[in-house]
VOKOLNU-537185 format. One record per atom (N, C-alpha, C, O): atom name; chain; residue number from 1; x, y, z; residue in one letter. Coordinates in steps of 0.02 Angstrom, whole numbers, padded with zeros to 5 digits, always signed. Each point is the difference from the previous one (the first is absolute). Layout:
# VOKOLNU-537185
atom CA, chain A, n NUM, px X, py Y, pz Z, res A
...
***
This chain:
# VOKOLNU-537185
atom N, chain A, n 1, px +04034, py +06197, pz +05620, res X
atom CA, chain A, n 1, px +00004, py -00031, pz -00065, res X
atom C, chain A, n 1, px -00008, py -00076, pz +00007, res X
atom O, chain A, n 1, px +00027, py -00039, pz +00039, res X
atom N, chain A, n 2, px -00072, py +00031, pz -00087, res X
atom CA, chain A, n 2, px +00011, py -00098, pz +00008, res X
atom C, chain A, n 2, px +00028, py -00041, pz -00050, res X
atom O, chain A, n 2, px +00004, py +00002, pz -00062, res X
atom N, chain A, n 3, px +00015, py -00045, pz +00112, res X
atom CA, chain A, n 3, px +00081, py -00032, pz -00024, res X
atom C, chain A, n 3, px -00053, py -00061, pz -00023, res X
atom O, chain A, n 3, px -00048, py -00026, pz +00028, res X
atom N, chain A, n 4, px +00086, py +00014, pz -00102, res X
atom CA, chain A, n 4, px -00029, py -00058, pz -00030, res X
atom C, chain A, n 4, px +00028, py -00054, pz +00008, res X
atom O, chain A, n 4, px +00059, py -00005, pz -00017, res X
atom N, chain A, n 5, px -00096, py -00058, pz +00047, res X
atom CA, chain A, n 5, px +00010, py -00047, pz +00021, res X
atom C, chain A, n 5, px +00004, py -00086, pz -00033, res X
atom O, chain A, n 5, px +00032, py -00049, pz +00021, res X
atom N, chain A, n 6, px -00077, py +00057, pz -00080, res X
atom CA, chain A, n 6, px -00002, py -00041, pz -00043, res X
atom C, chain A, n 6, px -00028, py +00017, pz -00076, res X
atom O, chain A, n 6, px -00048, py +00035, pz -00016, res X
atom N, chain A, n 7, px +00095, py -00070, pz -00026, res X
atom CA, chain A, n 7, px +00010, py +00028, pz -00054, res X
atom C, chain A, n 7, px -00043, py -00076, pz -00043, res X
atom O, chain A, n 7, px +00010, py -00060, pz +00011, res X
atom N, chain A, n 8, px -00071, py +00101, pz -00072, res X
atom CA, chain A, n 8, px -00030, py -00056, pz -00021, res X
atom C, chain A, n 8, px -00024, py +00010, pz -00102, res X
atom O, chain A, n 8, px -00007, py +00057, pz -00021, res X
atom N, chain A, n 9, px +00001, py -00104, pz -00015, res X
atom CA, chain A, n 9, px -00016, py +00005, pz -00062, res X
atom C, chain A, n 9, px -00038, py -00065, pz +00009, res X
atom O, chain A, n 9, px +00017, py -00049, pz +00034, res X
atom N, chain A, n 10, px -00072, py +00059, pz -00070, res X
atom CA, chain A, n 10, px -00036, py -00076, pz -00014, res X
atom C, chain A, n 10, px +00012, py -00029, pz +00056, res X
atom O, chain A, n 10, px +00011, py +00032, pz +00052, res X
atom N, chain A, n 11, px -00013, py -00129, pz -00058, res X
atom CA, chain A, n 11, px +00007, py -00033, pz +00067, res X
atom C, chain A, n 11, px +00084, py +00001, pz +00003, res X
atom O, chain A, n 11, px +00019, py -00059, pz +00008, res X
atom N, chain A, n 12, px +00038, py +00105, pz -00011, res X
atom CA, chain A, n 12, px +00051, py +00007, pz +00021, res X
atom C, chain A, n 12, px -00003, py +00052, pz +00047, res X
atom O, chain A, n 12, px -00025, py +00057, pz -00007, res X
atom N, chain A, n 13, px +00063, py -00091, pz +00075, res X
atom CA, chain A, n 13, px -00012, py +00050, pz +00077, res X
atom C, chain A, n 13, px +00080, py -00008, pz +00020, res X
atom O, chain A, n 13, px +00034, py -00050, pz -00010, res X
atom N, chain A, n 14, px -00012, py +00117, pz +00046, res X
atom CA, chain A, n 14, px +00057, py -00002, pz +00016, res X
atom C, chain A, n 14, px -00003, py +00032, pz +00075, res X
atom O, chain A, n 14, px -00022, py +00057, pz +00005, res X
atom N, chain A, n 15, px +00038, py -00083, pz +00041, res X
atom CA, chain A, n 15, px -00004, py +00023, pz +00069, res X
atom C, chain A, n 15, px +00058, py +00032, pz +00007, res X
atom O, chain A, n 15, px +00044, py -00041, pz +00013, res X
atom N, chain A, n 16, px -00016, py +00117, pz -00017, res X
atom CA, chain A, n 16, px +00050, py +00020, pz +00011, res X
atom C, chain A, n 16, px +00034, py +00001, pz +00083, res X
atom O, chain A, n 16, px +00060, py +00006, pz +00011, res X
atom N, chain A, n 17, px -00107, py -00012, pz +00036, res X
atom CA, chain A, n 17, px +00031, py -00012, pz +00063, res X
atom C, chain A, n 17, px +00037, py -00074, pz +00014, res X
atom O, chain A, n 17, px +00053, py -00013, pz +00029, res X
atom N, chain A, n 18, px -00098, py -00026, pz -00061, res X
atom CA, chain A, n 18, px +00008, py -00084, pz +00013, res X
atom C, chain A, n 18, px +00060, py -00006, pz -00045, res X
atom O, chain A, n 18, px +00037, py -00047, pz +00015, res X
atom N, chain A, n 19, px -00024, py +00075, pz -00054, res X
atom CA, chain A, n 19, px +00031, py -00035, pz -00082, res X
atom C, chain A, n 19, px -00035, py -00070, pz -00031, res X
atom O, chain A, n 19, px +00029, py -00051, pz -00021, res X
atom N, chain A, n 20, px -00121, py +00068, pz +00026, res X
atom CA, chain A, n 20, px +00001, py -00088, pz -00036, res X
atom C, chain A, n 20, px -00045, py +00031, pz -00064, res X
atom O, chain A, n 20, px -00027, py +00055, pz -00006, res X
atom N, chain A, n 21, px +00029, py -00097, pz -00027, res X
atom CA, chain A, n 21, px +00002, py +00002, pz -00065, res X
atom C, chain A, n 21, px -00075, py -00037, pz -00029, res X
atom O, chain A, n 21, px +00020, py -00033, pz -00049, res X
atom N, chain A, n 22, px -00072, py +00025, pz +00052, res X
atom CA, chain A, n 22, px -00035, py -00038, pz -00024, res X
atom C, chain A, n 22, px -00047, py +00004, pz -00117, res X
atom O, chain A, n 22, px -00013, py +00048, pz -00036, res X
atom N, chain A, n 23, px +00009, py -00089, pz +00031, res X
atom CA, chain A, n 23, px -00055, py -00006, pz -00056, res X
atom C, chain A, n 23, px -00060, py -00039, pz +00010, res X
atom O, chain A, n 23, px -00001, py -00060, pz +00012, res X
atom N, chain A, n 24, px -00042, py +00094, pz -00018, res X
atom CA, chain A, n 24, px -00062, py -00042, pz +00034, res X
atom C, chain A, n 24, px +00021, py -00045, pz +00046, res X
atom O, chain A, n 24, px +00046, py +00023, pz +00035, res X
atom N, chain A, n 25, px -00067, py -00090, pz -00019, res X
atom CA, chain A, n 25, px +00012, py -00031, pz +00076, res X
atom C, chain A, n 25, px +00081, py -00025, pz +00015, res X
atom O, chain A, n 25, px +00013, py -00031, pz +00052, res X
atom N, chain A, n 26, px +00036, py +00046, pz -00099, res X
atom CA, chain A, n 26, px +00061, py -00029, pz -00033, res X
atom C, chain A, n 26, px +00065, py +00053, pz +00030, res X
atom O, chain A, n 26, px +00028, py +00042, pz -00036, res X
atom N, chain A, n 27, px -00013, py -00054, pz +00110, res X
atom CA, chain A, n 27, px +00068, py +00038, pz +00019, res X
atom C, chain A, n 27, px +00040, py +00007, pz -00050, res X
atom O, chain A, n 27, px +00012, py -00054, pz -00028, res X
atom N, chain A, n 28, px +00017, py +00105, pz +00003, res X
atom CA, chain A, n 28, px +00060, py +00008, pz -00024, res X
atom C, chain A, n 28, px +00068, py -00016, pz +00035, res X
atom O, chain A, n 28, px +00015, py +00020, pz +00056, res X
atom N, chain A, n 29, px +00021, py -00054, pz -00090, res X
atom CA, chain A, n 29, px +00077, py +00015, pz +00050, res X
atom C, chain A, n 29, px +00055, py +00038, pz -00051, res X
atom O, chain A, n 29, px +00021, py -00023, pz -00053, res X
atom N, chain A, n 30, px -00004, py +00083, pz +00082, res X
atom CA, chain A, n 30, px +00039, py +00049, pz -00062, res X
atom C, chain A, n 30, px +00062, py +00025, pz +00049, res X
atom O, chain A, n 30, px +00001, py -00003, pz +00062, res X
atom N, chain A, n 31, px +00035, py +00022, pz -00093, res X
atom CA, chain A, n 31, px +00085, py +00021, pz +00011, res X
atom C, chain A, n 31, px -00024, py +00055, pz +00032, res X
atom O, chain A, n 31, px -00058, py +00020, pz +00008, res X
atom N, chain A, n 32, px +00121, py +00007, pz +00012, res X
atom CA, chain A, n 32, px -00020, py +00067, pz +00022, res X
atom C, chain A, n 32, px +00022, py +00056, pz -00053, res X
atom O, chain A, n 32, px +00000, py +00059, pz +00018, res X
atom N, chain A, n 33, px +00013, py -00070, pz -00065, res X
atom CA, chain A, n 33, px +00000, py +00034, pz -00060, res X
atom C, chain A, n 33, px -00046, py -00028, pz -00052, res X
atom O, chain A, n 33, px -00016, py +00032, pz -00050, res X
atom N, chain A, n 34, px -00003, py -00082, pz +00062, res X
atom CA, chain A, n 34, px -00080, py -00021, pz -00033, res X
atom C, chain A, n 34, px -00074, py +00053, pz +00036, res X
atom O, chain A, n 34, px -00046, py +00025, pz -00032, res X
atom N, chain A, n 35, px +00058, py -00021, pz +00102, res X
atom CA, chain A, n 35, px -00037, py +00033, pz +00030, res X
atom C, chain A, n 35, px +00012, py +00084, pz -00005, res X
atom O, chain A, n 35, px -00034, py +00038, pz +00035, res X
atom N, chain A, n 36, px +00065, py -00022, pz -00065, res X
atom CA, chain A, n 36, px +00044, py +00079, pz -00005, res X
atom C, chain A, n 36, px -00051, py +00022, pz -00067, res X
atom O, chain A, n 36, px -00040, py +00046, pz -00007, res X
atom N, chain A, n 37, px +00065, py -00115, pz -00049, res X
atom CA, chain A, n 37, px -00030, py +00032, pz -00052, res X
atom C, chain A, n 37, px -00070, py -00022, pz +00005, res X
atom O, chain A, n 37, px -00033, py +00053, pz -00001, res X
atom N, chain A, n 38, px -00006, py -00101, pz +00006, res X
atom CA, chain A, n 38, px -00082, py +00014, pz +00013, res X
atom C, chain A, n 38, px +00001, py +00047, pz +00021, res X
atom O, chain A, n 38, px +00017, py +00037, pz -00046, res X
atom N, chain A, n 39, px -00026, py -00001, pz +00099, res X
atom CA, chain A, n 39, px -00027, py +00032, pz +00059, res X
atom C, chain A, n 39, px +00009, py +00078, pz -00062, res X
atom O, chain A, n 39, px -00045, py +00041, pz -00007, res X
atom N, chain A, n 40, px +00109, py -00039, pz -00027, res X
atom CA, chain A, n 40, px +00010, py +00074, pz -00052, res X
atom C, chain A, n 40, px -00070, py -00021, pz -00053, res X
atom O, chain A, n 40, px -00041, py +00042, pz -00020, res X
atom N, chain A, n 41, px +00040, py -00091, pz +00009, res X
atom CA, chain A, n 41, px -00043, py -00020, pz -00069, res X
atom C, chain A, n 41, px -00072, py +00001, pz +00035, res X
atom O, chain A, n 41, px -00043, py +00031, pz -00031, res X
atom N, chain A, n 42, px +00023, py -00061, pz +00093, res X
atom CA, chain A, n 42, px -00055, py +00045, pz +00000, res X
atom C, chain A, n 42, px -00028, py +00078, pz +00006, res X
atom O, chain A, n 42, px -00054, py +00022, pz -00017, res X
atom N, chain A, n 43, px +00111, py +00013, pz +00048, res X
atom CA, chain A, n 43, px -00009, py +00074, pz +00017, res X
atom C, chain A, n 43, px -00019, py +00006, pz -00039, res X
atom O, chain A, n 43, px -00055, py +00028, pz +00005, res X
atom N, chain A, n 44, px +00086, py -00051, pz -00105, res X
atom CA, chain A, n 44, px -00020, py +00031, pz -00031, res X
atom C, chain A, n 44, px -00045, py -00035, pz -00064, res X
atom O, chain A, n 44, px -00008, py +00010, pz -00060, res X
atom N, chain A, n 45, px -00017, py -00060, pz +00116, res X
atom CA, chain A, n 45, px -00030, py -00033, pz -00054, res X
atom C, chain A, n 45, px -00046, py +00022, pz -00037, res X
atom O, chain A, n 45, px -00034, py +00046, pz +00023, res X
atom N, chain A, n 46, px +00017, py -00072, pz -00095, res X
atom CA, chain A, n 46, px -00032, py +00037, pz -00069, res X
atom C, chain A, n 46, px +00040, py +00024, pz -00017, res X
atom O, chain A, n 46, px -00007, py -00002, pz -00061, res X
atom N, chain A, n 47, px +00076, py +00044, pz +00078, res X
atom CA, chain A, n 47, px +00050, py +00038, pz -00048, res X
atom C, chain A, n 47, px +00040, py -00047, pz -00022, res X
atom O, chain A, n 47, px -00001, py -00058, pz +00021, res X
atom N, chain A, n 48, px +00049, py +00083, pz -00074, res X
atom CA, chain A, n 48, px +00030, py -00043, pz -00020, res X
atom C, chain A, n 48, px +00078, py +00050, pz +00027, res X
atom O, chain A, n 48, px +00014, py +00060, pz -00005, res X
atom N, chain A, n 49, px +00024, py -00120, pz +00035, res X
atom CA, chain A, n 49, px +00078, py +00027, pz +00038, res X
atom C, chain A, n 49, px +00048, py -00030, pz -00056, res X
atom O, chain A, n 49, px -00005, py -00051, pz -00034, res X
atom N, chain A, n 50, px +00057, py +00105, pz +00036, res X
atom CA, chain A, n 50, px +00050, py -00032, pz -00040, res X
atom C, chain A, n 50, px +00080, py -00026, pz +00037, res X
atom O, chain A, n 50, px +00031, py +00030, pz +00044, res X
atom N, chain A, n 51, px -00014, py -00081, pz -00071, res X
atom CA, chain A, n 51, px +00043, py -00006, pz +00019, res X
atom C, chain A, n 51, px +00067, py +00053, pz +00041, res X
atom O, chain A, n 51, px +00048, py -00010, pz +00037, res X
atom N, chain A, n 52, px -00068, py +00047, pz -00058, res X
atom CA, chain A, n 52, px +00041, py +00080, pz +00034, res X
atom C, chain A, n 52, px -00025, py +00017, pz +00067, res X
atom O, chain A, n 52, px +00036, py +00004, pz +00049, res X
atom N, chain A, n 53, px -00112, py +00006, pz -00049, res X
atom CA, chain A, n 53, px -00021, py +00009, pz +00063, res X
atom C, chain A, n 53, px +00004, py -00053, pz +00051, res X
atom O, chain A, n 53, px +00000, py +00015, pz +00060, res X
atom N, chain A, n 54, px +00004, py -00073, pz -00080, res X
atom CA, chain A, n 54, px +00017, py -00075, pz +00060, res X
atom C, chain A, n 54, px +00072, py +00022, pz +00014, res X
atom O, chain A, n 54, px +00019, py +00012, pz +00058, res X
atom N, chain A, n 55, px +00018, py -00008, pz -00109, res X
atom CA, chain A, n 55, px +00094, py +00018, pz +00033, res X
atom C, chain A, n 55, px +00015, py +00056, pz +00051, res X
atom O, chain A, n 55, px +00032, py +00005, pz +00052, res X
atom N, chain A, n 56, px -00072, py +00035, pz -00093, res X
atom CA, chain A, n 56, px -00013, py +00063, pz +00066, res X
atom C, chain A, n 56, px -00028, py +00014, pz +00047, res X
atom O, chain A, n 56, px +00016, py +00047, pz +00036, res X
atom N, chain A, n 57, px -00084, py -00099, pz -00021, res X
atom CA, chain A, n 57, px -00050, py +00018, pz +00047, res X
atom C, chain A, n 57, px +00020, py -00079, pz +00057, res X
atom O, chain A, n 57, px +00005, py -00001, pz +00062, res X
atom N, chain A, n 58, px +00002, py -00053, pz -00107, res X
atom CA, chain A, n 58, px +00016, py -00056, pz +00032, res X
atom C, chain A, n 58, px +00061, py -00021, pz +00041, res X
atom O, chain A, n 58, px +00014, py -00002, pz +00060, res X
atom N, chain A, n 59, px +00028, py -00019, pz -00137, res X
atom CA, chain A, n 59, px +00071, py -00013, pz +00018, res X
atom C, chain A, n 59, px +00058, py +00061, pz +00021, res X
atom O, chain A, n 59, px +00060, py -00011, pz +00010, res X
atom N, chain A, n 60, px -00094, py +00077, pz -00004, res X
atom CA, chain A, n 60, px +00034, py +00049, pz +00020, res X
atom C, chain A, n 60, px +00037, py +00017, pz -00035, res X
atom O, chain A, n 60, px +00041, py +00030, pz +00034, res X
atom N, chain A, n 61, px -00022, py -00028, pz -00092, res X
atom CA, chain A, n 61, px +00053, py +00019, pz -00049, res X
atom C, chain A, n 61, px +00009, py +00051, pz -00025, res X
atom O, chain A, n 61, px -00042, py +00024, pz -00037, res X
atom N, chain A, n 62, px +00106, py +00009, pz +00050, res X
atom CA, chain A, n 62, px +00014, py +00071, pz +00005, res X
atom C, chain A, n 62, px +00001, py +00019, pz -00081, res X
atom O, chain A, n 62, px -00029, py +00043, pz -00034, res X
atom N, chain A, n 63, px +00085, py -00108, pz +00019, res X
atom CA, chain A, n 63, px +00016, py +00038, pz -00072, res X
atom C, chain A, n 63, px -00020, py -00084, pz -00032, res X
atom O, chain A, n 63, px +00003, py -00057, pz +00023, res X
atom N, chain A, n 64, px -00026, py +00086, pz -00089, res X
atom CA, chain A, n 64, px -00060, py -00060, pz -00027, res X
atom C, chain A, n 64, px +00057, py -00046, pz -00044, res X
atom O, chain A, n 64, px +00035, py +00028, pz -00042, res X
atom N, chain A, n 65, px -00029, py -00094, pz +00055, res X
atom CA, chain A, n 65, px +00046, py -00048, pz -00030, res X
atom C, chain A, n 65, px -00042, py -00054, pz -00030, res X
atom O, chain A, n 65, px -00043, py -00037, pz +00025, res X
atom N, chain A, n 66, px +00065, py +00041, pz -00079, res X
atom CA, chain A, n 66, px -00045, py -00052, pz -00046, res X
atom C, chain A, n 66, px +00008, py -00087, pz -00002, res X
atom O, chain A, n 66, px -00016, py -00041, pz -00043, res X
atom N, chain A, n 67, px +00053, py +00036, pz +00117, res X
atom CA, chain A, n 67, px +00017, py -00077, pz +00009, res X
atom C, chain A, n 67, px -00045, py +00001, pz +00066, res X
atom O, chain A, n 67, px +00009, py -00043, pz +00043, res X
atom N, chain A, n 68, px -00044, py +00079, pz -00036, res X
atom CA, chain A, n 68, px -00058, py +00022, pz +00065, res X
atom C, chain A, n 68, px -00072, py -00034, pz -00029, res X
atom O, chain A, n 68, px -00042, py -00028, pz +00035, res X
atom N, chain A, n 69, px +00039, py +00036, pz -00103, res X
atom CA, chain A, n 69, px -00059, py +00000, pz -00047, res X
atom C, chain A, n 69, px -00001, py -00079, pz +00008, res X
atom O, chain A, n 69, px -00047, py -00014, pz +00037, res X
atom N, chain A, n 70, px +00081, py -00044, pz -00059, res X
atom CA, chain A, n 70, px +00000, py -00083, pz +00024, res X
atom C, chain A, n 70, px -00020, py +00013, pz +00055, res X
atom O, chain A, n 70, px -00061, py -00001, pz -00003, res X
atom N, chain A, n 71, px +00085, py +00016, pz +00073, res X
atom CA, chain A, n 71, px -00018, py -00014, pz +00065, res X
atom C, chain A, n 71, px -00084, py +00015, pz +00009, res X
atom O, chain A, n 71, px -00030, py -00036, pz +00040, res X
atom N, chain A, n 72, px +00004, py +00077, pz -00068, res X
atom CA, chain A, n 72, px -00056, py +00041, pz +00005, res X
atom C, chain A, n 72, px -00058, py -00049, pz -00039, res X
atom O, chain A, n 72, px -00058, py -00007, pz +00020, res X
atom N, chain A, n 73, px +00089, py -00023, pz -00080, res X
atom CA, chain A, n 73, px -00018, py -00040, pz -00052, res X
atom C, chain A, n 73, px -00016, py -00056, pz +00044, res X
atom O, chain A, n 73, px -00058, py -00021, pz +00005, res X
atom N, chain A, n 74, px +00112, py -00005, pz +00030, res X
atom CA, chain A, n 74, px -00001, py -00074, pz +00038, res X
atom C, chain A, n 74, px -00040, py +00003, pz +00040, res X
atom O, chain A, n 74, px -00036, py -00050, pz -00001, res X
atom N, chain A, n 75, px +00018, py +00104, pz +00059, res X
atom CA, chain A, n 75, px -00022, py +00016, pz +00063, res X
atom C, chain A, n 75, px -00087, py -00004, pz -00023, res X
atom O, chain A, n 75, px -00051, py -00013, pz +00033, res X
atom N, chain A, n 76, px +00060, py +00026, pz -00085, res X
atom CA, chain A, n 76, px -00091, py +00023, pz -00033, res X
atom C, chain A, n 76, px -00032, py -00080, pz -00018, res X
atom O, chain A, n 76, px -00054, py -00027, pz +00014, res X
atom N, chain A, n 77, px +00107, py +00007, pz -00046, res X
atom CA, chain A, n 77, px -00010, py -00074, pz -00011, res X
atom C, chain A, n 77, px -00037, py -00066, pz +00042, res X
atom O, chain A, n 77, px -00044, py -00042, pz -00010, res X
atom N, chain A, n 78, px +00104, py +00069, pz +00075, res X
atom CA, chain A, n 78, px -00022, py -00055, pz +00043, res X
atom C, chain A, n 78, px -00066, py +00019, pz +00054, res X
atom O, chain A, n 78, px -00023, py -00035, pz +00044, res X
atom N, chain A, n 79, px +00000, py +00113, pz -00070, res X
atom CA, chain A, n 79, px -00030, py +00019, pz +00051, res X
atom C, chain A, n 79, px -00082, py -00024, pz -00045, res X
atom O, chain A, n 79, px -00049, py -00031, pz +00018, res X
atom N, chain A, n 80, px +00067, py +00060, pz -00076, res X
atom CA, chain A, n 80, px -00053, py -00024, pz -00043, res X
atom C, chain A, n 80, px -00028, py -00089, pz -00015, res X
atom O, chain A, n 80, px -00048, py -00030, pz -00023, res X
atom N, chain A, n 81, px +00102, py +00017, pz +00047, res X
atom CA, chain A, n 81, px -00033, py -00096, pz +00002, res X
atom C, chain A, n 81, px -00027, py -00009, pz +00088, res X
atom O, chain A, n 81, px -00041, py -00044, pz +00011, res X
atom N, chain A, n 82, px +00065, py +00084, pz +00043, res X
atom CA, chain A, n 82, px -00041, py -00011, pz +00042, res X
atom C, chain A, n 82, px -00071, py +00039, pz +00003, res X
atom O, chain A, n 82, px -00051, py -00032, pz +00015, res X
atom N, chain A, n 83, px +00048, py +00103, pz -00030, res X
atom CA, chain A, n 83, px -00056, py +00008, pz +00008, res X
atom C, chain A, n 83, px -00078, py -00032, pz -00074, res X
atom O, chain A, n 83, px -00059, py -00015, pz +00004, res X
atom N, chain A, n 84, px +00098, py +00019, pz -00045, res X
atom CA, chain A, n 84, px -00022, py -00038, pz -00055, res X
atom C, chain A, n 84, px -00019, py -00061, pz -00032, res X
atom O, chain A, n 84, px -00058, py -00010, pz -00019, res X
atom N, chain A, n 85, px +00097, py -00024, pz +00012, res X
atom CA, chain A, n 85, px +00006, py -00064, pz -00023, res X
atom C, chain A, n 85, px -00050, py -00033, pz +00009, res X
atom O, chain A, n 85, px -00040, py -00011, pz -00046, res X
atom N, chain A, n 86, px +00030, py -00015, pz +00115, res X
atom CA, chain A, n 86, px -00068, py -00055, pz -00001, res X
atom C, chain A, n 86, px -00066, py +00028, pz -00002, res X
atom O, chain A, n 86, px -00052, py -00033, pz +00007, res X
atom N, chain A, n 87, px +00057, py +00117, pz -00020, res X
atom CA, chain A, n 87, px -00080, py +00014, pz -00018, res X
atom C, chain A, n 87, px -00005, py +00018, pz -00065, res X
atom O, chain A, n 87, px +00043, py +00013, pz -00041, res X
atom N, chain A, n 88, px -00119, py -00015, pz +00036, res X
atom CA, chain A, n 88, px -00010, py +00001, pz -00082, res X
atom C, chain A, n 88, px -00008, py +00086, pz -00018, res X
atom O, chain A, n 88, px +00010, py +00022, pz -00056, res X
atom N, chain A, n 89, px -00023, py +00007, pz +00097, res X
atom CA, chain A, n 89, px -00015, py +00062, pz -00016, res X
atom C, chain A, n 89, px +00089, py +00069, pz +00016, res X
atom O, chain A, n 89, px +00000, py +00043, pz +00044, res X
atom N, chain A, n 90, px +00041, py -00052, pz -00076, res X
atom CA, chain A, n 90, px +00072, py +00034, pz -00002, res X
atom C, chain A, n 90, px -00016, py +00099, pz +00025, res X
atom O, chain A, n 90, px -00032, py +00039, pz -00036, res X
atom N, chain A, n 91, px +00061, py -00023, pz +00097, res X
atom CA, chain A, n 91, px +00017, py +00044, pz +00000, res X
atom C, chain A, n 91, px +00053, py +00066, pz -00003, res X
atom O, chain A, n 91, px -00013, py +00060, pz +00003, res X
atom N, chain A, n 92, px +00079, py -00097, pz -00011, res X
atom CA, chain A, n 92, px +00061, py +00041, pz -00018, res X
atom C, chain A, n 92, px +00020, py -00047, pz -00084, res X
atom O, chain A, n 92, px +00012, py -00058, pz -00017, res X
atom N, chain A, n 93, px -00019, py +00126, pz -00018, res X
atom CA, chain A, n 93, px +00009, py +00022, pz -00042, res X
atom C, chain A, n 93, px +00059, py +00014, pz -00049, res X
atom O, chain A, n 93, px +00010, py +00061, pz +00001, res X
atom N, chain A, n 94, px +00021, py -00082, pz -00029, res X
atom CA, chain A, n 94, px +00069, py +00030, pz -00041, res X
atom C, chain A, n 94, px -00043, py +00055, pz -00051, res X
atom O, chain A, n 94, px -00055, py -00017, pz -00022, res X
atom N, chain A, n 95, px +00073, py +00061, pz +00011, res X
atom CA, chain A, n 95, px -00010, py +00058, pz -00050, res X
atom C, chain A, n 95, px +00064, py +00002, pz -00044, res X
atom O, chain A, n 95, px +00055, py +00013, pz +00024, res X
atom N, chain A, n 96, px -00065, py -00026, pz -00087, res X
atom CA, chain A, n 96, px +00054, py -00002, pz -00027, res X
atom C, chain A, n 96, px +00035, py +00075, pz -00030, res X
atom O, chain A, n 96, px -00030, py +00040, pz -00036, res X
atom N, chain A, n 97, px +00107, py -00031, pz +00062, res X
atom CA, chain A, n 97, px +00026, py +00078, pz -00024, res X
atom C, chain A, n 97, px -00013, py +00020, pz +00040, res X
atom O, chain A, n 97, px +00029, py +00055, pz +00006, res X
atom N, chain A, n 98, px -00084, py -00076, pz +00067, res X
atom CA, chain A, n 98, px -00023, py +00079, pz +00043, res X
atom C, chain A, n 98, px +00024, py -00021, pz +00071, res X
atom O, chain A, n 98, px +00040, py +00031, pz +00033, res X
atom N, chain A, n 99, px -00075, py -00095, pz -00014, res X
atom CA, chain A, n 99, px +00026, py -00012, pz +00064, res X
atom C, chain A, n 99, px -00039, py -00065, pz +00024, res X
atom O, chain A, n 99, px -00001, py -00051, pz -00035, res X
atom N, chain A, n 100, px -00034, py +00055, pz +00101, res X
atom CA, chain A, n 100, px -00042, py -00045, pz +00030, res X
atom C, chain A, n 100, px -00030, py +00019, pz +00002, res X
atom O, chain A, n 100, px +00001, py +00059, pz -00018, res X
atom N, chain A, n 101, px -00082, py -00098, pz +00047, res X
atom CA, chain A, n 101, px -00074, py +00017, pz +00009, res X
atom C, chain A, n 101, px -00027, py -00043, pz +00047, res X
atom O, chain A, n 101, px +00017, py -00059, pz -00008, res X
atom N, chain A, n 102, px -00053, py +00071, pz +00054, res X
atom CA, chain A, n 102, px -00042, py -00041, pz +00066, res X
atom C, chain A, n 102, px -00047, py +00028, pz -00029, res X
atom O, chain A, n 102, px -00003, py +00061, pz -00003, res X
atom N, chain A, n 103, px -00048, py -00101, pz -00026, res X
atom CA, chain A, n 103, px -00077, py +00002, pz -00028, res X
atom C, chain A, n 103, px -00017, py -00045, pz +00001, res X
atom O, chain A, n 103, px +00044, py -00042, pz +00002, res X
atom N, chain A, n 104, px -00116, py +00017, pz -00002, res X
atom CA, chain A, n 104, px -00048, py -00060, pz -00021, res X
atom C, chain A, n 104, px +00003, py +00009, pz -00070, res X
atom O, chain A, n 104, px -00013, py -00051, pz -00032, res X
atom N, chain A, n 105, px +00026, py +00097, pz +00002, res X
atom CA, chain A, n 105, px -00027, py -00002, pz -00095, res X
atom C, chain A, n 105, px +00068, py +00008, pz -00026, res X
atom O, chain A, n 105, px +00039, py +00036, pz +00031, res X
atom N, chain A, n 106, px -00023, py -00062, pz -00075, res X
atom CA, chain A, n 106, px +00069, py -00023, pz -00057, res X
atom C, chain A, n 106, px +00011, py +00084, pz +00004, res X
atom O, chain A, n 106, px -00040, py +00043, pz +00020, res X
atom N, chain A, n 107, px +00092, py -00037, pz -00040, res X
atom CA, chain A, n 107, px +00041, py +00060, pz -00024, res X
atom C, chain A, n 107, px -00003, py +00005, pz -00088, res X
atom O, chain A, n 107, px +00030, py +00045, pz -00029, res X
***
């Protein structure tokens, strides 16, 4: 079986052996729960994840607490001004009511 080694959307590349993070020529530097949730958001990138599936798939959360939903909120935030911000073309997504989105095209 082959083991996938790097995880990619558009010019966002994620080296899962290395942990580095790039956007086009532009290292990322991300948490290790910054790096937890990219790495989920590309598996499934084009879908849209909901906040439920990050608590459960990410932050491990057995039983779902709605003071989990800020942390998840915050974590998206700061992850979304690094991979985002200084380019013009936005790929994570807020979906409103549904969840998140890693796309090149608006939600």
């Amino acid at each position: 079986m082959d083991q996938i080694l790097k995880l990619q959307h558009e010019d966002l590349e994620m080296d899962l052996v290395t942990h580095k993070v790039c956007r086009g020529a532009q290292s990322l530097d991300l948490t290790t729960k910054e790096f937890d949730l990219l790495e989920y958001l590309l598996r499934h990138s084009g879908r849209v994840v909901s906040r439920e599936m990050l608590a459960h798939d990410v932050w491990h959360a057995t039983a779902r607490a709605t003071p989990l939903d800020n942390v998840i909120d915050v974590t998206i935030a700061r992850l979304r001004r690094k991979v985002d911000e200084p380019y013009e073309r936005k790929l994570l997504h807020t979906v409103r009511g549904l969840g998140y989105l890693l796309s090149g095209r608006q939600a």
